[in-house]
C-alpha positions in Angstrom: 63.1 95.5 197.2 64.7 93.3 199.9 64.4 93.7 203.8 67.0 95.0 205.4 67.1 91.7 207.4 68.9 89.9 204.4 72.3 92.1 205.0 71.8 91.8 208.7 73.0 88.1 209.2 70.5 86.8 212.3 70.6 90.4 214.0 66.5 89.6 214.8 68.1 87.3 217.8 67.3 89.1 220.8 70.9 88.9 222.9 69.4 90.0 226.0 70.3 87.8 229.0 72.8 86.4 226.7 75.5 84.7 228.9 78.9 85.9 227.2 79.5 82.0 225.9 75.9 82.3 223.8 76.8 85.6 222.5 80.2 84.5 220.8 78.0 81.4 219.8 75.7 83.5 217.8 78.5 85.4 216.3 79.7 82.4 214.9 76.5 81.3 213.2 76.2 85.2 212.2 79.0 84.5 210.5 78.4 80.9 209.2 75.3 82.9 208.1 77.2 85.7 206.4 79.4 82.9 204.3 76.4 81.3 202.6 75.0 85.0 202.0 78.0 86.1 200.0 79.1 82.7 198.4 82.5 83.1 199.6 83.0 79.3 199.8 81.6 77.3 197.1 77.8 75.7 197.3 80.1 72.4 197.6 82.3 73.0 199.8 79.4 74.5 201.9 78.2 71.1 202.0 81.1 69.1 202.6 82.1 71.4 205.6 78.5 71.1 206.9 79.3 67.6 207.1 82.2 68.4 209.4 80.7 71.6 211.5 83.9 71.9 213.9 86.0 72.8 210.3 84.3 75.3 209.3 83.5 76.7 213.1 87.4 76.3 213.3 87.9 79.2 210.3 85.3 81.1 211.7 86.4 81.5 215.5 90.2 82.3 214.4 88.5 85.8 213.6 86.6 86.2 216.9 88.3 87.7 219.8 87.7 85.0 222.9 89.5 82.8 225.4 90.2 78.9 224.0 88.1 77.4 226.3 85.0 80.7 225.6 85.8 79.5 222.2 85.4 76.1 222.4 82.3 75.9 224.5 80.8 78.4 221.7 81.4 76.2 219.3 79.8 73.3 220.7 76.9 75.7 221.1 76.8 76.9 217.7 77.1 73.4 216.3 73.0 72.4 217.3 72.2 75.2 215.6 74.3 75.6 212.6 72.0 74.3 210.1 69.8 77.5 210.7 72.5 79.5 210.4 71.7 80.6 207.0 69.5 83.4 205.2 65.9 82.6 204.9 65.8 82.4 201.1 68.1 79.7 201.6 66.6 77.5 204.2 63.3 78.3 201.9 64.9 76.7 199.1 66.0 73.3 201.1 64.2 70.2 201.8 62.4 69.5 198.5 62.8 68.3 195.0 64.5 70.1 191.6 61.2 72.5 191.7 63.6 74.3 194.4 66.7 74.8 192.5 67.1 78.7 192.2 68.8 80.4 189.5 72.0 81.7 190.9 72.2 84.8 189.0 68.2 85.3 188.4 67.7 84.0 192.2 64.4 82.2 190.5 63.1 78.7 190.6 62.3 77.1 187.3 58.8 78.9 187.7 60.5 82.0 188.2 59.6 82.5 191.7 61.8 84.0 194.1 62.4 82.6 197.6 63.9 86.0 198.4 61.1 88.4 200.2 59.2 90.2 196.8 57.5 93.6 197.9 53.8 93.7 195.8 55.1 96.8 193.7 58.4 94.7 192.6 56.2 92.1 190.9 52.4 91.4 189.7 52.0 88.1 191.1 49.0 86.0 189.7 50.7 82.8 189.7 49.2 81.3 193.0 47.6 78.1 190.4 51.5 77.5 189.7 53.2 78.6 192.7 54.1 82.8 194.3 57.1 84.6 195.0 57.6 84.6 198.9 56.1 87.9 200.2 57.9 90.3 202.5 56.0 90.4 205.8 55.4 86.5 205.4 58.9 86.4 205.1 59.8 88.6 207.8 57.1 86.7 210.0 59.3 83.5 209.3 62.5 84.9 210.0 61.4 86.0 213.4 60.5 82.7 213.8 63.6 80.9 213.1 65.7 83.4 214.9 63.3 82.6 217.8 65.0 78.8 217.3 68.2 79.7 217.5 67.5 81.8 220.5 65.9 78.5 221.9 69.1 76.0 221.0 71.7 78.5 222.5 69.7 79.0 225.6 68.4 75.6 226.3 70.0 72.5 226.1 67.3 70.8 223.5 67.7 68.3 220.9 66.7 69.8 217.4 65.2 67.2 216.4 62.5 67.6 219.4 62.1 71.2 218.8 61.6 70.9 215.4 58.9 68.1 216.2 57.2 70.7 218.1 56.9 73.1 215.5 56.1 70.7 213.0 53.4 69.7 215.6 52.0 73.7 215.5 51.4 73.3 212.1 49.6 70.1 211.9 47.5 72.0 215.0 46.9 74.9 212.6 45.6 73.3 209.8 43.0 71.3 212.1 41.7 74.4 213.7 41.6 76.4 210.4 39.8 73.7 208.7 37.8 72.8 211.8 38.7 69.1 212.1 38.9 68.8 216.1 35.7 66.6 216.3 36.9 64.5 213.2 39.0 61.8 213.3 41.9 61.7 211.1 46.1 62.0 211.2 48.0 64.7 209.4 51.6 64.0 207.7 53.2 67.2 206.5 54.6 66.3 203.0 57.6 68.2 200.9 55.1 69.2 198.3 51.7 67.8 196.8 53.7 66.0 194.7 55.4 63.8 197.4 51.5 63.4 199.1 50.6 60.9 196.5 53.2 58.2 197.2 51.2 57.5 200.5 47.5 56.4 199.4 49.5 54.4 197.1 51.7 52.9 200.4 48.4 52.2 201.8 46.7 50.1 199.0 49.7 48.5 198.7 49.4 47.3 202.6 45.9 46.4 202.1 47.3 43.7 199.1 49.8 42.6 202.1 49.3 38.6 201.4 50.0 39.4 198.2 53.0 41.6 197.9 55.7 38.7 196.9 53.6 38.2 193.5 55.3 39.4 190.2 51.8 41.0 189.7 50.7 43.6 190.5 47.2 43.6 192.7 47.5 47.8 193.2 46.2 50.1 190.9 46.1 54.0 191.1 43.8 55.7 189.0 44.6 59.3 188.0 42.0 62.0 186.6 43.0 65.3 184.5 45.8 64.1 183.1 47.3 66.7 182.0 46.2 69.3 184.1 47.7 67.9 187.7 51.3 68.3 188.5 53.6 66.6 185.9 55.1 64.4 188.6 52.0 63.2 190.0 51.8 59.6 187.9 55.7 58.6 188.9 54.9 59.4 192.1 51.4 57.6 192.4 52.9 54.3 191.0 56.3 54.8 193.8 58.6 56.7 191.3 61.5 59.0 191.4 59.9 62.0 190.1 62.9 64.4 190.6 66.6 64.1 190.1 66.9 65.9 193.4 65.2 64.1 196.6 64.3 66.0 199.9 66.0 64.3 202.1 69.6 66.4 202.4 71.8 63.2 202.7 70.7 62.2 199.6 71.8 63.9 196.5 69.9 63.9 193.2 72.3 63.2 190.3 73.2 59.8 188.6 71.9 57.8 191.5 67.9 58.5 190.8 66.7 57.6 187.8 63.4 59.4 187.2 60.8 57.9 186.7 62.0 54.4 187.6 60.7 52.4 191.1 61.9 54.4 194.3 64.7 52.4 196.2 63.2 48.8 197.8 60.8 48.5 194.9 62.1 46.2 193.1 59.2 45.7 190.7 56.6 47.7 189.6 54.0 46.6 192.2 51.4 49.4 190.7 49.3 49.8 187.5 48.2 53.0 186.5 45.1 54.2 184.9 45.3 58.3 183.5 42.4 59.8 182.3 42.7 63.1 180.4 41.0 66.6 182.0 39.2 67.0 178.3 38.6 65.5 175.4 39.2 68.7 173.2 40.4 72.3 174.2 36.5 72.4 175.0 35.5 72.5 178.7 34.6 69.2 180.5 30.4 68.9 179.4 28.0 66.7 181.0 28.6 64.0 178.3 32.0 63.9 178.8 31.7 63.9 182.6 29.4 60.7 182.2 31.8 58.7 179.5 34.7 58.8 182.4 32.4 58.3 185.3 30.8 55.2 183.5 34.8 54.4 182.0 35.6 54.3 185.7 32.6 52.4 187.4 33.8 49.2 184.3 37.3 50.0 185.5 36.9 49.4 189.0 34.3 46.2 188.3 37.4 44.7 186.5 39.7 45.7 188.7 38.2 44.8 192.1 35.7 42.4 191.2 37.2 40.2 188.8 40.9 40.8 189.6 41.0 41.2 193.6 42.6 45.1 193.3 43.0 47.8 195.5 42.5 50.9 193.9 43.3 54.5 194.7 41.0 56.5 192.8 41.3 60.2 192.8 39.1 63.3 192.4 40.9 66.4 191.4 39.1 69.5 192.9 40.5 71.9 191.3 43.0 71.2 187.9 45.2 73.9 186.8 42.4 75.1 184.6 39.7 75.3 187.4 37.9 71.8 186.6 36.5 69.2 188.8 37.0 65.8 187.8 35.2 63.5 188.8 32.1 64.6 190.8 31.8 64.4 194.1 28.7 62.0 193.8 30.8 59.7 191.8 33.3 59.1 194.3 31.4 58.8 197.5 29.0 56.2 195.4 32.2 54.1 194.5 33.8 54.1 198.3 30.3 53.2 199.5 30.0 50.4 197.3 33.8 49.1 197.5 34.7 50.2 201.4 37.9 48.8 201.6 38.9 47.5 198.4 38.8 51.5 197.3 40.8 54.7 198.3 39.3 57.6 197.4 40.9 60.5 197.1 40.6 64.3 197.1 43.5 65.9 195.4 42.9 69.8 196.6 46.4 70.7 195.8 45.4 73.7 194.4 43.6 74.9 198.3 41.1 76.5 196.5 38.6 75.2 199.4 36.1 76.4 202.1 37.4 75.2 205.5 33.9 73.1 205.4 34.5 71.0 202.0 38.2 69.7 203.6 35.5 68.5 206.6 33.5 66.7 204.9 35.2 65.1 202.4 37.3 63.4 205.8 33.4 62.5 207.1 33.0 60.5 204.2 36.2 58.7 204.2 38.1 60.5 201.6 41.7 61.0 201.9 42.2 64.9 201.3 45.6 66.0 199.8 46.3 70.2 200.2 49.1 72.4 199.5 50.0 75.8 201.3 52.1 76.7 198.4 49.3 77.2 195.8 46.2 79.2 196.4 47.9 80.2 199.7 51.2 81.3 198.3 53.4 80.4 200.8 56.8 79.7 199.3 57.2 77.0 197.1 56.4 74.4 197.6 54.6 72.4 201.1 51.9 69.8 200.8 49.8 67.6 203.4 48.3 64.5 203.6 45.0 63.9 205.7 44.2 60.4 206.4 40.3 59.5 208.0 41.1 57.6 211.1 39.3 55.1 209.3 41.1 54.2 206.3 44.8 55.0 208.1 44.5 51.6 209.9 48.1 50.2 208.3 49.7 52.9 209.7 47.9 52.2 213.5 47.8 48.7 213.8 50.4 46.7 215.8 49.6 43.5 214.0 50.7 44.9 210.4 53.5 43.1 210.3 53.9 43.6 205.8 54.6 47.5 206.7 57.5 46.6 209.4 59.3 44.5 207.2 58.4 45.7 203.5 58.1 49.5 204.0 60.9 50.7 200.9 63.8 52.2 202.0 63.2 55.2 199.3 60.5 56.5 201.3 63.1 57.4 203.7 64.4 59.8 201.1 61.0 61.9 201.1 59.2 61.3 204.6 60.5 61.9 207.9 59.4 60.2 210.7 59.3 63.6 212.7 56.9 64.8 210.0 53.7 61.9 210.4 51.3 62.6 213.1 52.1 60.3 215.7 48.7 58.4 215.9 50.0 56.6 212.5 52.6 55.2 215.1 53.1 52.1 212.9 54.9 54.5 209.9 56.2 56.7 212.3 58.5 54.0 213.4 59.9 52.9 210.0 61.2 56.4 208.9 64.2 58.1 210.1 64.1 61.1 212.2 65.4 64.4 210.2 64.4 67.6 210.2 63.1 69.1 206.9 63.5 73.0 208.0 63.0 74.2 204.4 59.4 72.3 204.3 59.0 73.9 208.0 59.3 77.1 207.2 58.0 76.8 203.8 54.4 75.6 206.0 55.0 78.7 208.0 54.7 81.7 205.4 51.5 79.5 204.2 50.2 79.9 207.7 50.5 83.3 208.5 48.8 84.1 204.8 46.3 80.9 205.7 45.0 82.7 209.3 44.4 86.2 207.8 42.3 84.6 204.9 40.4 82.5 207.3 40.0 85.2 209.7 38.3 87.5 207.0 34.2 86.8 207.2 33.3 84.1 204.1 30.7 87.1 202.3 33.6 89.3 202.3 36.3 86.5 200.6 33.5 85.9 198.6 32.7 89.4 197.7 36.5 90.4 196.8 37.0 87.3 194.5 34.3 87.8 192.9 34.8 91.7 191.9 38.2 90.7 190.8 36.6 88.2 188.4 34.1 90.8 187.1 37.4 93.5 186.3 39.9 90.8 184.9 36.8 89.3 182.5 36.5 92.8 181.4 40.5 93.3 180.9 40.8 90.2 178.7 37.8 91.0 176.6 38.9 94.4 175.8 42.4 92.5 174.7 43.6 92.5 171.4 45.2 89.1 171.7 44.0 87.4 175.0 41.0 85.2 174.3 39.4 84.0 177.8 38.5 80.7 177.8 34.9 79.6 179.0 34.5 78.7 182.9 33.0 75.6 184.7 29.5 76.8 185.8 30.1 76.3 190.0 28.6 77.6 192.9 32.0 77.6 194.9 33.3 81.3 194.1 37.0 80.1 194.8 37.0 77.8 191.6 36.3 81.3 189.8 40.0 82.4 191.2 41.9 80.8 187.9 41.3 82.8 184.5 42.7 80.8 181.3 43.2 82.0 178.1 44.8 81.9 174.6 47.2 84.2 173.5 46.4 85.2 169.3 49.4 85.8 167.5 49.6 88.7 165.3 47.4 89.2 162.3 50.6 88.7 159.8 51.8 85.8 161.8 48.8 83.1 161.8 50.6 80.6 160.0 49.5 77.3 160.7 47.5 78.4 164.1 46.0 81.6 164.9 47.2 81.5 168.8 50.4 80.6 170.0 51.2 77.1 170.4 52.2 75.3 173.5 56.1 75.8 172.9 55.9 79.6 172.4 53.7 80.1 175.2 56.5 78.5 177.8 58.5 81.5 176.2 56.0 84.0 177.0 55.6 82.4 180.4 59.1 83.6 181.0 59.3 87.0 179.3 56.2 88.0 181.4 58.5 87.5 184.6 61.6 89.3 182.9 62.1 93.4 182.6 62.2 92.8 178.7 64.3 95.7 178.0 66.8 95.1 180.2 66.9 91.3 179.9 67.0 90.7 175.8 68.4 94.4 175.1 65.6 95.6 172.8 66.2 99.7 171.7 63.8 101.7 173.7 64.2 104.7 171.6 61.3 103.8 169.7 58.9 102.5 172.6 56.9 105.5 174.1 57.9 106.0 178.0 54.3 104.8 178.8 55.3 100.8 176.7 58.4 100.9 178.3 57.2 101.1 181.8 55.3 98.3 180.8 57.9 96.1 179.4 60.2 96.2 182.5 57.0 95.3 184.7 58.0 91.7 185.7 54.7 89.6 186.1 54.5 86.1 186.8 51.4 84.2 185.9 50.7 80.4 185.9 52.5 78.0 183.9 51.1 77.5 180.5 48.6 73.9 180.1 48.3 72.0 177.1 44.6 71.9 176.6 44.6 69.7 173.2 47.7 68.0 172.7 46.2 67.0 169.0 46.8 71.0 167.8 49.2 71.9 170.4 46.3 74.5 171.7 47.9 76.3 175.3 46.3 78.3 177.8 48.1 80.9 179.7 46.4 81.3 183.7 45.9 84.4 185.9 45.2 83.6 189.6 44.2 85.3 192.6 45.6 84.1 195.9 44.8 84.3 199.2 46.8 86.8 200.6 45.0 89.6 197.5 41.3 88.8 198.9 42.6 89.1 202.2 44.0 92.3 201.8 41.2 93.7 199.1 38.9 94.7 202.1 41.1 97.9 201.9 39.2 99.8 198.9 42.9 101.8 197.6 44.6 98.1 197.7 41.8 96.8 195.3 42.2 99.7 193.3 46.0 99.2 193.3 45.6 95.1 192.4 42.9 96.5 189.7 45.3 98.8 188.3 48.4 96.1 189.0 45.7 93.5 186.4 45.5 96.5 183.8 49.7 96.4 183.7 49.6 92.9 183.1 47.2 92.4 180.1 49.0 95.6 179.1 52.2 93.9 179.3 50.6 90.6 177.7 49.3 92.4 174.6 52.9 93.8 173.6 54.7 90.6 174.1 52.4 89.3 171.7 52.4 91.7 169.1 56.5 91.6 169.6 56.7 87.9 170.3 58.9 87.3 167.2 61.3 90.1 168.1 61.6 89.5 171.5 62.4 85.9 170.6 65.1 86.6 168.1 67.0 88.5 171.1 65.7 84.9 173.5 67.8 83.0 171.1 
């Protein structure tokens, strides 16, 4: 169900004290609004108008009735605020990479999220390891904040660019009182996704190497753990690739012009190696032997690297990878940047933000680098990412003498960082970027906040005691199953790592074949028939369903993405994952019954698509 908000094109701008010249402004961008609402100009045209505001402004204000000169001083009102002048969904949607391409007739990303506001009895979500639906009161939180922009750019005469620099400045002031960093030292850059993060520790070995960027090798190498279970873009990006066809930056336009996976624009050579090290070395969880192999694969590694060869190195430590592990531990790395200081970057990738305001704390006190999401664990609309930079390792960014960064800074990072966007202690990067306003990445930041403040705001015993009930009735769900086989969890003392269920999904008993679970390519179909009403989308006869099945099949559910586990058997785990905003609201005792009864659906719903895979499929193709 959709707020009413959507059919009421900016109506949640308060007109009062209006002068009359602001009020025909705001019924131009009402209607601007109402154009991109109903598609009644092509998404192209949209654009190419956009380009040339007055033109379309011009169409608009023939059907407003208004003196020439009201008219014109309207419309060089409505112009500052045009690119606001949009439904939420749509601004949502703006300002990132393919990952934000909706559907236009399923109005779903390529997750099968919805930017659109999603009311909790419209759709089981237990995706937040992938990435959520946008919820309604977030949604409607957000929408009263951008009206509350447009209210501010018809009444005062601001640049945009400075307000949005000071809302992109509450957030950064957020996240370091939610995460309690006001006596630590450190610089925040809000990133298009946690993707996008990765480019920088890579930006900043790179400056460490400056004598030696002109050679044809490369003295920069990244080192990435749990390949496999991090983002699929996070190696181009590490190493300064396209990892998208489609590029935040709005003047640039994905298409023939990026070539994925090949050196962003300015590098003209591959200037960084790349180490990956797989999550597992069989569908098996991570034991201690294997943790110790990679930790003493690593410490070799980085002897060669930085001993014998004169690297930098960015090493990372993913806490947690789509299946819940941590890789490498946390002992490893702080042993490696004591011993290497400078010639090492260590890094915490906590994309998934399934961490204690006091681990993102430390990890800064001992030098770390510390990437986080607010798209994942927080389920704010997909997708936002930040960067946090110790004081004391962000000194290419600060320092006036670092002359390599003011003349060899790429010009493709202009295409996913904004200078209006890096905290302006790094005052050094700030002034190589270009100043433009990522609203979608804004506002995407902003339904993560208002989820990320009523998590925080909830006592730790109580988080702790919700999560942990949930994991206790969903264990129980999946081993009553008569296809879903739970896989084993790391043993952890953190009780958000318990927040991601995987699990295998057996195939039917007359269906084994060569494997009795379904293999990697049938469980990306799954992935999508979960999020579908089955019935209605592939047109199976219901006559012979009981009323009770059917109910069950038209139940969208969206889950996390499915992981290859062992790439030698094609073995796949499906995820389930709680997010913030279900603890937060579990301390009501009928909502926890509700999200308990929402988890029985699901496995419900998981069971029949299983035992009617090869059905349903037929229909698919």
């Amino acid at each position: 169900m959709e707020p009413k908000t959507l059919s009421r094109e900016l109506q949640g701008v308060d007109e009062t004290d209006l002068t009359p010249t602001q009020s025909i402004a705001l019924q131009l961008l009402r209607h601007h609004s109402l154009l991109v609402r109903k598609q009644s100009v092509s998404a192209e045209k949209i654009d190419i108008l956009e380009n040339h505001p007055t033109v379309l402004l011009d169409l608009i204000a023939s059907t407003i009735e208004a003196s020439l000169e009201e008219l014109a001083e309207a419309k060089q009102l409505a112009v500052g605020a045009l690119v606001l002048a949009k439904p939420l969904n749509v601004l949502l949607s703006e300002g990132g990479d393919d990952r934000q391409k909706v559907d236009p007739f399923t109005q779903k990303n390529k997750y099968y999220c919805r930017f659109l506001p999603t009311q909790d009895t419209a759709l089981i979500q237990r995706g937040s390891c992938t990435c959520s639906s946008t919820a309604a009161d977030a949604y409607e939180h957000v929408e009263k904040i951008r009206d509350s922009i447009i209210l501010r750019l018809l009444r005062t005469p601001i640049d945009v660019s400075d307000l949005y620099e000071e809302k992109i400045q509450s957030v950064r002031s957020t996240l370091k009182s939610l995460y309690k960093l006001h006596d630590v030292a450190h610089s925040i850059v809000i990133t298009p996704s946690g993707t996008d993060s990765e480019m920088l520790p890579t930006l900043l070995a790179w400056m460490r190497q400056s004598p030696n960027l002109c050679q044809e090798t490369s003295l920069v190498t990244n080192i990435i753990m749990a390949d496999g279970e991090v983002g699929s873009g996070t190696k181009s990006a590490s190493v300064l690739n396209y990892f998208s066809p489609q590029v935040p930056r709005p003047v640039t336009r994905g298409g023939d012009d990026i070539a994925v996976h090949r050196p962003i624009t300015g590098v003209h050579h591959p200037f960084v190696n790349m180490v990956a090290i797989p999550a597992r070395g069989s569908e098996r969880l991570p034991d201690a032997e294997y943790l110790s192999k990679i930790e003493n694969f690593v410490s070799g590694k980085l002897v060669e690297l930085i001993e014998e060869k004169g690297h930098t190195v960015v090493l990372h430590l993913v806490h947690f990878t789509k299946t819940g592990i941590l890789l490498p531990s946390l002992g490893f790395l702080e042993k490696c940047k004591k011993k290497y200081k400078d010639s090492l970057i260590a890094v915490v990738d906590a994309c998934q933000g399934r961490t204690e305001d006091d681990a993102v704390k430390s990890w800064l006190e001992k030098g770390f680098v510390v990437l986080l999401t607010g798209s994942k664990f927080f389920s704010g609309a997909p997708l936002s990412g930040a960067i946090l930079i110790p004081h004391t390792e962000a000194t290419a960014f600060t320092s006036e003498s670092t002359e390599t960064l003011r003349t060899s800074l790429p010009e493709g990072f202009s295409d996913f960082f904004s200078a209006l966007d890096v905290d302006p202690s790094l005052h050094v990067l700030r002034g190589l970027l270009p100043r433009w306003c990522n609203w979608g990445v804004l506002f995407r930041w902003e339904t993560a906040v208002f989820e990320m403040e009523r998590f925080f705001a909830l006592p730790k015993k109580e988080r702790e005691e919700g999560a942990r009930q949930w994991l206790a009735n969903i264990s129980r769900l999946l081993q009553q199953s008569k296809h879903c086989q739970m896989m084993d969890q790391t043993v952890r003392d953190d009780y958000l790592g318990y927040t991601v269920v995987s699990f295998k999904l057996r195939r039917p008993q007359e269906k084994h074949g060569s494997s009795p679970f379904f293999l990697q390519e049938e469980m990306k179909e799954i992935h999508k028939f979960l999020s579908t009403d089955i019935l209605k989308e592939y047109k199976i006869d219901p006559s012979r369903l009981s009323l009770e099945t059917q109910k069950i099949f038209s139940q969208c559910v969206s889950i996390g993405q499915p992981v290859l586990i062992d790439s030698n058997h094609q073995t796949s785990v499906l995820r389930i994952a709680l997010g913030a905003p279900h603890i937060t609201k579990m301390v009501n005792p009928s909502y926890q019954q509700f999200l308990f009864e929402q988890d029985k659906i699901m496995v419900s719903k998981l069971d029949l698509i299983a035992e009617h895979f090869f059905q349903i499929n037929k229909h698919n193709s």
